[in-house]
N, CA and C atoms as a LAMMPS dump frame, in Angstrom:
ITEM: TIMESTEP
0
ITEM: NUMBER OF ATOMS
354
ITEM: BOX BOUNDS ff ff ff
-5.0000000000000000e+02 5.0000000000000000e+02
-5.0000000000000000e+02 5.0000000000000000e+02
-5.0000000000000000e+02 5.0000000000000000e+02
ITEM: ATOMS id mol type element x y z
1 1 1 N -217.831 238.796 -214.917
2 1 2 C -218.978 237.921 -214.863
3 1 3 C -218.475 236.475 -214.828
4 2 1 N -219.172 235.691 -214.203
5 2 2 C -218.555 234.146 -214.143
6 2 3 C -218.962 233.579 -215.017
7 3 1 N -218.57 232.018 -215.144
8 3 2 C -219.142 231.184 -215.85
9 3 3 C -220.204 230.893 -215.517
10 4 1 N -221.307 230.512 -216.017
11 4 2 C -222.413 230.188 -215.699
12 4 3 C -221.952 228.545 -214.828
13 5 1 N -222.935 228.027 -213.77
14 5 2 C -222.582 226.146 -213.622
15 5 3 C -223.101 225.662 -214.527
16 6 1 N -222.306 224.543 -214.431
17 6 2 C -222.651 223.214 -215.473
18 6 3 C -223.47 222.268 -214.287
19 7 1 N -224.504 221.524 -214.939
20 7 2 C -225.346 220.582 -213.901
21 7 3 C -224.436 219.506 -213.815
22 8 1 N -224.6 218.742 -213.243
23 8 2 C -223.674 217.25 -212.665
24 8 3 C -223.695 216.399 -213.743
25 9 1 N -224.773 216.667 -214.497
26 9 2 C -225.118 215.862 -215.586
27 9 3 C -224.628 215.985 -216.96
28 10 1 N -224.274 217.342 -217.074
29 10 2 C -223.758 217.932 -218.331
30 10 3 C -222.153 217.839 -217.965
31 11 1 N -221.31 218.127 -216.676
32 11 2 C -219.851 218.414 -216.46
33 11 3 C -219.425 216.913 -216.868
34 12 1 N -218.62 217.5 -217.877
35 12 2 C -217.437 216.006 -218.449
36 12 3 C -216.478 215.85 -217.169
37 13 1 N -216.588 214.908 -216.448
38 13 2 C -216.138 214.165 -215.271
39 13 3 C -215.205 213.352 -215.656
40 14 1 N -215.333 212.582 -217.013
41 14 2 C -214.958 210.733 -216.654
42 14 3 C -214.403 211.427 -218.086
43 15 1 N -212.825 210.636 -217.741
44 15 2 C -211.661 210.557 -218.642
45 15 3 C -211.887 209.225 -219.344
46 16 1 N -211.804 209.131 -220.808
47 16 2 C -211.548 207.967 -221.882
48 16 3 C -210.46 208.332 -222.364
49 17 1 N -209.757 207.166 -222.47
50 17 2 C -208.586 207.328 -223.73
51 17 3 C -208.558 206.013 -224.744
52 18 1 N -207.974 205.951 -225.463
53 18 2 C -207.908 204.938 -226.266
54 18 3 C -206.116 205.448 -227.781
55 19 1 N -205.496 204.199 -227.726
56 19 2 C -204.43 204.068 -228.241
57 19 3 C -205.132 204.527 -229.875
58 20 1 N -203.698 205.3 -230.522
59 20 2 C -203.684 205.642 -232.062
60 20 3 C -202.541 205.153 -232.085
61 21 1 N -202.122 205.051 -233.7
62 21 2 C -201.102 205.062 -233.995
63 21 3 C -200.641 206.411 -234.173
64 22 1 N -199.13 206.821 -234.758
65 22 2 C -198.57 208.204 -234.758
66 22 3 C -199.295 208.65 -236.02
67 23 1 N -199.109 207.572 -237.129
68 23 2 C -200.224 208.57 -238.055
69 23 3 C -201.479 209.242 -238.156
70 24 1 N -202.256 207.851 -237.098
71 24 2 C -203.169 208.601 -236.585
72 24 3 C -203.786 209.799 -235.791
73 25 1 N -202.77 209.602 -235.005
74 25 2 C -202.569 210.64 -234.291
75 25 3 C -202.362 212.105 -234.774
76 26 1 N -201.117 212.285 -235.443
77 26 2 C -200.622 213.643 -236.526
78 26 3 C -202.07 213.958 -237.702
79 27 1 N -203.001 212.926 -237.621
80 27 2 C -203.95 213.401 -238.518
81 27 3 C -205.394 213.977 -237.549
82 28 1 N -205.541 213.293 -236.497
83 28 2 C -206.432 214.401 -235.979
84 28 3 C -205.747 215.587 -235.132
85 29 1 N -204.6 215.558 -234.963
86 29 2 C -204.18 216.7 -234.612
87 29 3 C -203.758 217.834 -235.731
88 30 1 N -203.666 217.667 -236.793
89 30 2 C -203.857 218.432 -237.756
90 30 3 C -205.227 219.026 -238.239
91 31 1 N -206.272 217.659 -238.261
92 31 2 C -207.593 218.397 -238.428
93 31 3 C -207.895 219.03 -236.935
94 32 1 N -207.67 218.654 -236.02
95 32 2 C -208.335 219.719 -234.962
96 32 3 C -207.409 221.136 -235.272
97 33 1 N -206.455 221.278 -235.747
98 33 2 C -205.547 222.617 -236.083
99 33 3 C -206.209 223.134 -237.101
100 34 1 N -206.532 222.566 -238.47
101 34 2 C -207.131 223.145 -239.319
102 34 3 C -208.955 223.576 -238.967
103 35 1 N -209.851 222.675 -238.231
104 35 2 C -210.94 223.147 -237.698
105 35 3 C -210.472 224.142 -236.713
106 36 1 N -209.723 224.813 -236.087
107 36 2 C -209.579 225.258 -235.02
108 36 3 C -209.916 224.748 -233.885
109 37 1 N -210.452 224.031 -232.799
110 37 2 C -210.559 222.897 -232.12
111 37 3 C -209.803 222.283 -231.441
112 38 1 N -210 222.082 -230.391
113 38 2 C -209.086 221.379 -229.342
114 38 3 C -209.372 219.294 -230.215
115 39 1 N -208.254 218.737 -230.065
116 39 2 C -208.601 217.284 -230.777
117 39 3 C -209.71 216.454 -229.696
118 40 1 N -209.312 216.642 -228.854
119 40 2 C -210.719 215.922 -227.632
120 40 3 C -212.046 216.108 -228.373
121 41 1 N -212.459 217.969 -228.639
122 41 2 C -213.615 218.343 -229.002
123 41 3 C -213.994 217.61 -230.498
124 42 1 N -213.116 217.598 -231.498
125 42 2 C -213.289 217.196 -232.983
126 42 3 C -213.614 215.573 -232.446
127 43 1 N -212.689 214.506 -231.884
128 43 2 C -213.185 213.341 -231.526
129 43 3 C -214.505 213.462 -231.429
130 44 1 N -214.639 213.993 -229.933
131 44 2 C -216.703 213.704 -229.652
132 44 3 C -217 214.037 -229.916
133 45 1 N -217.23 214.855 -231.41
134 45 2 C -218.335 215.447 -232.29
135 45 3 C -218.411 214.669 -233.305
136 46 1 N -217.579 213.786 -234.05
137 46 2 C -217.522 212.976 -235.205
138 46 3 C -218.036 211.707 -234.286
139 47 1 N -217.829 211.248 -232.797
140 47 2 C -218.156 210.053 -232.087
141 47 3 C -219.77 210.482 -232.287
142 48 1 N -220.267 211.392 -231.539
143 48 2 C -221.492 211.154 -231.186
144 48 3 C -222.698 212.119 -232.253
145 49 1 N -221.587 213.016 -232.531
146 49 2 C -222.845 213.497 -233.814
147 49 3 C -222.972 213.359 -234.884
148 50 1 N -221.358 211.952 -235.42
149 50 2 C -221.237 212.103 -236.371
150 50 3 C -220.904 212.577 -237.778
151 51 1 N -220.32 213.847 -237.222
152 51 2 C -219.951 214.583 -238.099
153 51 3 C -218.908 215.28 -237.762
154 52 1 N -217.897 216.338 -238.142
155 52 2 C -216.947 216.938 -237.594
156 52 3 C -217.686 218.215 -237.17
157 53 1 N -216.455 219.196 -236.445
158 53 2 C -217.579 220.663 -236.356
159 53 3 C -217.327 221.55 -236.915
160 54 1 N -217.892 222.839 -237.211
161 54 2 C -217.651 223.493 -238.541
162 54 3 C -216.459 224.197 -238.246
163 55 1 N -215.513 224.514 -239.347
164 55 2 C -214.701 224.878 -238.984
165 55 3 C -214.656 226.736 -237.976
166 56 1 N -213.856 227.082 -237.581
167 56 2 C -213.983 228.306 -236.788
168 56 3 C -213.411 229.243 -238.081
169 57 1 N -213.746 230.335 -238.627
170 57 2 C -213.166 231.417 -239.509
171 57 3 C -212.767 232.704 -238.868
172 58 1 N -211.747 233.385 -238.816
173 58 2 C -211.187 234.524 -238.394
174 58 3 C -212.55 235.567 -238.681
175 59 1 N -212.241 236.424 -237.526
176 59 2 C -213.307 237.29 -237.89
177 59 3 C -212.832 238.368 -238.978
178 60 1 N -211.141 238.799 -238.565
179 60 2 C -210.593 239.493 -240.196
180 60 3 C -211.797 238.782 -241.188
181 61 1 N -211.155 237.087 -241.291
182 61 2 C -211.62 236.759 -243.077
183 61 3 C -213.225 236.86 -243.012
184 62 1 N -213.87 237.006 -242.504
185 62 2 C -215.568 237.083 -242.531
186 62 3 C -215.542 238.648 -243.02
187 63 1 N -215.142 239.364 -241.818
188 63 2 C -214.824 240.618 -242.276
189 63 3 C -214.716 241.148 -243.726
190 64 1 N -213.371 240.765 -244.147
191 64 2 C -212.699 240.957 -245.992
192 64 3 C -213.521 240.31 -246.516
193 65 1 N -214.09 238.676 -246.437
194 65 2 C -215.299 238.399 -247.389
195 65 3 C -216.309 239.178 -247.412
196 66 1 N -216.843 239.593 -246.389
197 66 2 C -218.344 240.233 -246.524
198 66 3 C -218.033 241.683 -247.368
199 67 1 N -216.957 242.512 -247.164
200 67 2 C -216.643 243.411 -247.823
201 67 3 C -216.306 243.131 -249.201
202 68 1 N -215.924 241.863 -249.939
203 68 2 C -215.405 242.102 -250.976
204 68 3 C -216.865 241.987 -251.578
205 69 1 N -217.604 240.526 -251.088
206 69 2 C -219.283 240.966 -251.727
207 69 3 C -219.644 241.507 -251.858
208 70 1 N -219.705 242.56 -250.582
209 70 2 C -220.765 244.114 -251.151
210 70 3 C -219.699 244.896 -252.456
211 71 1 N -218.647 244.937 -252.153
212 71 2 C -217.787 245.715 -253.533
213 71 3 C -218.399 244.85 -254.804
214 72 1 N -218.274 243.402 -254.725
215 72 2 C -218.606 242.958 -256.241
216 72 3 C -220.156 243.156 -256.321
217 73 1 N -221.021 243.401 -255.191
218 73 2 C -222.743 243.266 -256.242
219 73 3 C -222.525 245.071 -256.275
220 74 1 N -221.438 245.641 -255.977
221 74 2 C -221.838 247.234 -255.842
222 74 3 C -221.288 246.892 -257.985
223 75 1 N -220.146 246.351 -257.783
224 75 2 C -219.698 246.492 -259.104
225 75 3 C -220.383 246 -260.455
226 76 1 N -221.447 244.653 -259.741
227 76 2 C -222.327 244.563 -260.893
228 76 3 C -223.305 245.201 -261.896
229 77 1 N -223.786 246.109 -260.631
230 77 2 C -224.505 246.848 -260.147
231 77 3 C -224.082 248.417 -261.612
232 78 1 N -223.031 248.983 -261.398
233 78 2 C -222.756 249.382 -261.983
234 78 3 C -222.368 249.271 -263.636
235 79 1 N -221.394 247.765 -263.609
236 79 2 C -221.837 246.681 -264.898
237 79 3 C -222.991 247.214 -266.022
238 80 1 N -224.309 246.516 -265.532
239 80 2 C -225.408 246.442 -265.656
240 80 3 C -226.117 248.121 -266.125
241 81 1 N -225.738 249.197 -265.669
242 81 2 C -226.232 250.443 -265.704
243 81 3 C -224.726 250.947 -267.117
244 82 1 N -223.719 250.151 -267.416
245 82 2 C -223.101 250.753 -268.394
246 82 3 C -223.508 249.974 -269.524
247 83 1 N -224.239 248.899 -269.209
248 83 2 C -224.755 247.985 -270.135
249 83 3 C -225.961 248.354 -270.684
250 84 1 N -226.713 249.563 -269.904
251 84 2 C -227.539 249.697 -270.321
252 84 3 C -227.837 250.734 -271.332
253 85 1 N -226.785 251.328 -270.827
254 85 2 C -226.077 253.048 -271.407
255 85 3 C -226.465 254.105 -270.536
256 86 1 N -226.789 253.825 -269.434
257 86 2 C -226.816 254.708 -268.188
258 86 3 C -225.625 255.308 -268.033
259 87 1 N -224.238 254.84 -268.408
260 87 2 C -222.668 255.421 -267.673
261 87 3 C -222.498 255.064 -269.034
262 88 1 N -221.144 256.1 -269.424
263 88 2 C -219.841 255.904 -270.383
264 88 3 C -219.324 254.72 -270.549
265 89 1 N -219.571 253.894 -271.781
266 89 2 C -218.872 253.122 -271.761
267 89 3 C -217.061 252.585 -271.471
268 90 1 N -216.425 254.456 -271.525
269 90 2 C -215.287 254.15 -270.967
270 90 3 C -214.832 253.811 -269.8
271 91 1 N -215.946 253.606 -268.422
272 91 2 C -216.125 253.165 -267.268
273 91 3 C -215.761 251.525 -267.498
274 92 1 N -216.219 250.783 -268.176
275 92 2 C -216.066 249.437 -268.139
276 92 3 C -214.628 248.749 -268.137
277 93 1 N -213.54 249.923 -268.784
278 93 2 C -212.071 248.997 -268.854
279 93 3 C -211.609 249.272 -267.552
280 94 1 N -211.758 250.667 -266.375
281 94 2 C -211.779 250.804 -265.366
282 94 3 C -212.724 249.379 -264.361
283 95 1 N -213.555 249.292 -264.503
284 95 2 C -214.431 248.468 -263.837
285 95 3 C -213.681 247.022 -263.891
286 96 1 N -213.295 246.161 -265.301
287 96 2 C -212.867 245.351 -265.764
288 96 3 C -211.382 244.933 -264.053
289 97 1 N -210.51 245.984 -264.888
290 97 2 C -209.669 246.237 -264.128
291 97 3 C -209.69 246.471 -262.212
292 98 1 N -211.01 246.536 -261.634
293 98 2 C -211.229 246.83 -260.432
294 98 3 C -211.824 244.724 -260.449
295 99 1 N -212.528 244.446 -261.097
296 99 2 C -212.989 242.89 -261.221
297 99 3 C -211.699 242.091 -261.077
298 100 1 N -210.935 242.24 -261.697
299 100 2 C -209.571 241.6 -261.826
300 100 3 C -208.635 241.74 -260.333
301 101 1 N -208.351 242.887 -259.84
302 101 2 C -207.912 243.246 -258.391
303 101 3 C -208.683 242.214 -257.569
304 102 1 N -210.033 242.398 -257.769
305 102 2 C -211.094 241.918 -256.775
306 102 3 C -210.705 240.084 -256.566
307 103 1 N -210.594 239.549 -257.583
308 103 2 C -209.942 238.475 -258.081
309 103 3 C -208.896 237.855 -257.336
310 104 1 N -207.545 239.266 -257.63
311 104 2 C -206.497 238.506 -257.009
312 104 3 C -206.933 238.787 -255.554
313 105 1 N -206.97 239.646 -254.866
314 105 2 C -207.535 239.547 -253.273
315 105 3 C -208.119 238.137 -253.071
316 106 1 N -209.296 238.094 -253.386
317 106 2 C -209.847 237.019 -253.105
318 106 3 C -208.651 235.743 -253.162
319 107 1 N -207.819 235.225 -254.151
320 107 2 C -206.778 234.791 -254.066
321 107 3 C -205.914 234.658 -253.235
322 108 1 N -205.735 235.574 -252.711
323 108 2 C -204.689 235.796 -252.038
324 108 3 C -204.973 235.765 -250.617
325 109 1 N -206.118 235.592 -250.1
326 109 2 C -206.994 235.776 -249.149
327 109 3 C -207.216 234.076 -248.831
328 110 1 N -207.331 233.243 -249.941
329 110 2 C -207.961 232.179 -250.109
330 110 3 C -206.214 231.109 -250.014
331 111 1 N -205.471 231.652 -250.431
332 111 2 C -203.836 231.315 -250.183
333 111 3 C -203.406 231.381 -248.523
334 112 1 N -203.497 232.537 -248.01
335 112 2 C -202.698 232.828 -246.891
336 112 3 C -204.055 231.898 -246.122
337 113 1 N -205.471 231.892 -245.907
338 113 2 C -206.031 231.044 -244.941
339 113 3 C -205.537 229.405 -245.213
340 114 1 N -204.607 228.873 -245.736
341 114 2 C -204.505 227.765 -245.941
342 114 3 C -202.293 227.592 -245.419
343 115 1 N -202.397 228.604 -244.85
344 115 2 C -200.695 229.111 -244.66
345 115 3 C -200.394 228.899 -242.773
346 116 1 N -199.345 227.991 -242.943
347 116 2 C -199.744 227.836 -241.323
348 116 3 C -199.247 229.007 -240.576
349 117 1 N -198.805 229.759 -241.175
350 117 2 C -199.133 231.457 -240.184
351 117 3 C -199.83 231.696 -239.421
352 118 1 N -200.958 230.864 -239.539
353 118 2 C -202.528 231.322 -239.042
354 118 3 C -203.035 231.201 -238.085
């Protein structure tokens, strides 16, 4: 399937440039690395909308987040029903111990997205 056209009006035609210094420079090329973003795109979004753009997230980490949520409200969930005396209270040092795992993941999850591996 093709690209759809762009109208005459919308196609970026006309080249701007304008001088940085190197620090400057190494710093929006780092934030366009950390937004994911080409640096052209991060420029004309902070130029004209004012703001930067949101950053892009791996679909893995959306993925592992959305899964670890449903594990922790599944685990509250359960919490709450040993709290009530619905389950054995010997469930809770198990549970405790699954909260704590849940923990370091998240950690560790929250480490490596900040790792320039990425």
């Amino acid at each position: 399937m093709a690209r759809p056209k762009v109208s005459q009006a919308e196609k970026r035609s006309v080249k701007f440039s304008f001088r940085l210094t190197e620090a400057e420079q190494q710093k929006l090329f780092q934030l366009a690395e950390t937004l994911g973003y080409a640096p052209g795109i991060v420029a004309r979004n902070k130029i004209f909308k004012g703001k930067f753009p949101e950053p892009k997230i791996a679909k893995l980490d959306q993925h592992t987040f959305f899964e670890l949520r449903k594990i922790g409200v599944n685990l509250n969930q359960v919490v709450k029903r040993i709290n009530s005396g619905q389950y054995p209270k010997e469930f809770l040092g198990l549970l405790m111990k699954l909260l704590r795992q849940q923990d370091d993941i998240i950690i560790k999850l929250l480490h490596d997205s900040q790792s320039e591996n990425r």
